[in-house]
C-alpha positions as CSV (number, residue, x, y, z in Angstrom):
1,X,0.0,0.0,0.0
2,X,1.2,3.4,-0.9
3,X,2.6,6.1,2.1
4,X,0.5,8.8,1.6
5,X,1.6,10.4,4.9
6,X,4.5,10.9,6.7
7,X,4.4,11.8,10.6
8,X,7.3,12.7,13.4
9,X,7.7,12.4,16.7
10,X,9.1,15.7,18.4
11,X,11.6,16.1,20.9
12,X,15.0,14.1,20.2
13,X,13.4,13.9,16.8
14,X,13.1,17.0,15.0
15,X,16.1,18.6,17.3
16,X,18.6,16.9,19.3
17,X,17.9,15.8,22.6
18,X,20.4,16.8,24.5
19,X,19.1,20.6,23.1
20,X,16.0,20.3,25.6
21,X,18.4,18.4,28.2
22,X,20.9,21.6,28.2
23,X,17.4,24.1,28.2
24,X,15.8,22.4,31.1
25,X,18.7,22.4,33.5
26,X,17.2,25.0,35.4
27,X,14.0,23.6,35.8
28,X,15.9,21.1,37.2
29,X,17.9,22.8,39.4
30,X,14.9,25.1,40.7
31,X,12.4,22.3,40.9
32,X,14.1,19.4,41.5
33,X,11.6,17.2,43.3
34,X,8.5,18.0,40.8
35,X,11.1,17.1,37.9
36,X,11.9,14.0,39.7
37,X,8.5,12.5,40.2
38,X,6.8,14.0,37.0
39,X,9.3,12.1,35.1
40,X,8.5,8.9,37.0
41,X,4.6,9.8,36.5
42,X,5.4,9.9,33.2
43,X,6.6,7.0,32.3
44,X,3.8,4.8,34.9
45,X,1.2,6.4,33.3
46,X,1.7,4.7,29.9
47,X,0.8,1.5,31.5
48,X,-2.2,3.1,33.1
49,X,-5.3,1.3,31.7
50,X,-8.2,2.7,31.5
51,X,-7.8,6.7,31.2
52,X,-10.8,8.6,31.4
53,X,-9.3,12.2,32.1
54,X,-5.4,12.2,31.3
55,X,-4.7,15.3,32.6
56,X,-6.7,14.4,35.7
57,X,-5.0,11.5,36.5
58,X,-1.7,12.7,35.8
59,X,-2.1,15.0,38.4
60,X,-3.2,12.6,41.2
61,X,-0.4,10.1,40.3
62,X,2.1,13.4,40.9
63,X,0.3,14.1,43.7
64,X,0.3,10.9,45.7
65,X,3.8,10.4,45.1
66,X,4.5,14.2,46.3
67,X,2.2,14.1,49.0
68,X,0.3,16.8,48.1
69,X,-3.5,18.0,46.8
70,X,-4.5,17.1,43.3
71,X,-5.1,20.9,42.6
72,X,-1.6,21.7,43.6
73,X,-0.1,18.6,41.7
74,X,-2.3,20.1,38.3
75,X,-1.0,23.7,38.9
76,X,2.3,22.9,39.6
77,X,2.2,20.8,36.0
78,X,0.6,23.7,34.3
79,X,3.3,26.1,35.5
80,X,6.3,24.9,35.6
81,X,5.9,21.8,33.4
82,X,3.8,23.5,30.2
83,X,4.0,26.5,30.6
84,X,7.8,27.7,32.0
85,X,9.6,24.2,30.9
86,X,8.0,25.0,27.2
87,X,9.5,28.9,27.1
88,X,12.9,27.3,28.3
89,X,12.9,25.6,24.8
90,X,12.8,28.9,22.7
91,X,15.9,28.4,21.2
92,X,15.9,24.9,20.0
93,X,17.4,24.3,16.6
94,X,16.2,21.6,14.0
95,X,18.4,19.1,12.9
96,X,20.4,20.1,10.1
97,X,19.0,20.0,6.3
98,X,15.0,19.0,8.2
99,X,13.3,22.0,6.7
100,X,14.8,21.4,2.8
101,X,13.8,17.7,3.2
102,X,9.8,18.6,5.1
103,X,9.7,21.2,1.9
104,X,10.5,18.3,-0.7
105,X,8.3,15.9,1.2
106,X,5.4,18.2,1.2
107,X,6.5,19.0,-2.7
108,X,6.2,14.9,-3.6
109,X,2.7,15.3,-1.9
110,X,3.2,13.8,1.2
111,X,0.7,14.8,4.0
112,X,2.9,15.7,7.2
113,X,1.9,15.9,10.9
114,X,3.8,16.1,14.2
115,X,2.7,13.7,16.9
116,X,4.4,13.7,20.4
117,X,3.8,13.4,23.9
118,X,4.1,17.3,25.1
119,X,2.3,19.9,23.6
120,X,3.7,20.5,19.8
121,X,2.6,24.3,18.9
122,X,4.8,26.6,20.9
123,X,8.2,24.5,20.3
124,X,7.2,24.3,16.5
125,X,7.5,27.7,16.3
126,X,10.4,27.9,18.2
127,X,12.1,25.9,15.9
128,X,10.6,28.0,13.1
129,X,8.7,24.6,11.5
130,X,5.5,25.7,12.1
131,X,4.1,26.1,8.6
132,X,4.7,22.4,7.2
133,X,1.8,20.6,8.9
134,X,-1.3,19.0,8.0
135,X,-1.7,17.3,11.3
136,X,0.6,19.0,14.8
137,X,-1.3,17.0,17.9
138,X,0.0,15.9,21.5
139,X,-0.3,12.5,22.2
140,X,-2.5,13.5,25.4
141,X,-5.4,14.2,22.9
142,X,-6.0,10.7,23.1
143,X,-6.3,10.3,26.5
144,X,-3.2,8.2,25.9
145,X,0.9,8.3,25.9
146,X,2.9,6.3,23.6
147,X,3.8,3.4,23.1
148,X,-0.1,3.0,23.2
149,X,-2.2,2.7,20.0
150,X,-4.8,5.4,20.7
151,X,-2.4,8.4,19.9
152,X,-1.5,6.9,16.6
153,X,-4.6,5.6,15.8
154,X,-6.3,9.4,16.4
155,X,-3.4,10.5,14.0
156,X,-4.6,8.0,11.4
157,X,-7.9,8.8,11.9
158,X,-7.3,12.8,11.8
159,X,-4.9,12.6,8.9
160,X,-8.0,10.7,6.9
161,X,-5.4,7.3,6.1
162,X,-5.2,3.6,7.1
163,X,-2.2,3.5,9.7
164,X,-0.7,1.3,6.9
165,X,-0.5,4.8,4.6
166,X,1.5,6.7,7.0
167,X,5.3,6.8,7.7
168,X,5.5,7.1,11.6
169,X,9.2,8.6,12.3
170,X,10.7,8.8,15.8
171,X,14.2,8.3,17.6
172,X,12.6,6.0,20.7
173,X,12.9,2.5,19.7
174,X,10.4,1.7,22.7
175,X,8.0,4.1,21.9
176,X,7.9,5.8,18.6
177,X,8.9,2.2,16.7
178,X,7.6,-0.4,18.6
179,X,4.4,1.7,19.1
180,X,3.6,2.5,15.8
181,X,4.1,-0.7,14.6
182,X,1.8,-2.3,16.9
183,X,-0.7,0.4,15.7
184,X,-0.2,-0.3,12.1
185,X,1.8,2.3,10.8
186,X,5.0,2.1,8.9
187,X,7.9,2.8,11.1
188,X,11.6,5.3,10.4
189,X,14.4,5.3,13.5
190,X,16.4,8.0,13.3
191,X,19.2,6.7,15.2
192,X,23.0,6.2,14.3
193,X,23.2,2.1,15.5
194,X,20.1,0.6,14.7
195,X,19.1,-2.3,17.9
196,X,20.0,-5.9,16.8
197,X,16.5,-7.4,15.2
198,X,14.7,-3.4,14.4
199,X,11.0,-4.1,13.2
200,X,11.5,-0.6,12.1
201,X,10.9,-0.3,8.3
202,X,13.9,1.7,7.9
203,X,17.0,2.9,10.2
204,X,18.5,6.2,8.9
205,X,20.8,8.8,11.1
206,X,20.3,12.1,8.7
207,X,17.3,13.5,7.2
208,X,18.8,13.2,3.6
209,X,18.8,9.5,3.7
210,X,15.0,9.5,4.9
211,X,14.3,11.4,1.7
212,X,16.0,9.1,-0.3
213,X,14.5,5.9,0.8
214,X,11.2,7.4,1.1
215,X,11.4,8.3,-2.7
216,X,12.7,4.9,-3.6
217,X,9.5,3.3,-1.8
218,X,8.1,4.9,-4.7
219,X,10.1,4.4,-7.4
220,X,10.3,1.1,-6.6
C-alpha cells in the first residue's frame, strides 16, 4: 500500500535531545523534586489502563507520590511543566538540512503531521517549522501516551489514512517504533546504531537519507 503520509515524533526527533536536556537544566535545578517524580509519572502512566481524564490522573499520580493535593499537583504541572519548561525551549534548533527535506516531502505530496507526547505548537515555532503541517497534535489528545495505539490511531484517523499509509518517524525504539508498529503504521528510527533485530521499516541517522529511501519506496 502506498505512504500517503509521513508523521514525526518531536523532541530528540526533529532537534537533538540533548538541546532540551541543556534548556531544562534549570528547571531542574529550581524544581528538582517535581522534575523528579513527573518524570516517574510519566513514564507509569503509559501502563495506566483505563484513562478517562489524562490530565486528571496525571495530576493525582504526581500528587500521591509528592504528598500533596490534586489541585496543587495540576498547577504545579501547568506552571512549571507547560508553561515555564516549554519557554525554556525557545531556542531549540532543528536538525540540520529537516526544513529542505519537510519542503520536498510536502513538494512529492506527502501529507505531514507532528505527533508527540508534550504539547507540539509553541516548540514548533520555536524551531521556526510551524508552517509544514497537516496534522501537529500531543499525544494526550488521546487520553493516551505512547507506546499506546490510541495516539497513533487518532493521528490515522485525523490525517484521513489507514495507519498502513503513513510513515511514523521517531528516535525512541520503545515508543515511537515499537508503538507505531503495533498500531499499524510504517515505522523510520532515526538513530545512528540501529538495535539488533529493528521491526523498524527503515534505520536512517540524517534527514537526507530518509528522503531518499522514502522516494525509492516509490520508485520502486
Amino acid at each position: 500500500m502506498d505512504l500517503k503520509a509521513i508523521a514525526f515524533d518531536l523532541d530528540g526527533t526533529l532537534y537533538p535531545h540533548y538541546m532540551m536536556y541543556l534548556a531544562s537544566l534549570g528547571l531542574g535545578l529550581r524544581h528538582p523534586r517535581l522534575v523528579w517524580h513527573f518524570g516517574r509519572v510519566r513514564s507509569e502512566i503509559r501502563r495506566v489502563r483505563p484513562i478517562d481524564d489524562f490530565r486528571a490522573v496525571q495530576a493525582r499520580m504526581l500528587a500521591g507520590r509528592m504528598g500533596i493535593s490534586e489541585e496543587e499537583a495540576r498547577s504545579l504541572i501547568e506552571e512549571k511543566i507547560y508553561t515555564r519548561w516549554e519557554q525554556s525551549l525557545r531556542r531549540l534548533r532543528p536538525y540540520p538540512h529537516l526544513r529542505e527535506v519537510l519542503s520536498a516531502l510536502a513538494e512529492d505530496g506527502y501529507r505531514l503531521a507532528v505527533l508527540s507526547d508534550f504539547p507540539v505548537l509553541a516548540k514548533l515555532e520555536f524551531l521556526g517549522l510551524d508552517g509544514f503541517w497537516d496534522v501537529a497534535m500531543c499525544t494526550e489528545e488521546s487520553g493516551y501516551l505512547k507506546p499506546n495505539p490510541e495516539p497513533f490511531l487518532l493521528l490515522a484517523e485525523r490525517l484521513g489514512f489507514v495507519p498502513e499509509q503513513i510513515l511514523y518517524v521517531g528516535n525512541s525504539y520503545a515508543y515511537d517504533i515499537v508503538g507505531g508498529h503495533a498500531a499499524g503504521l510504517r515505522t523510520a528510527h532515526l538513530v545512528r546504531r540501529p538495535p539488533k533485530g529493528s521491526i523498524a521499516d527503515v534505520s536512517f541517522s540524517t534527514y537526507p537519507e530518509l528522503l531518499a529511501w522514502v522516494r525509492g519506496m516509490r520508485s520502486s
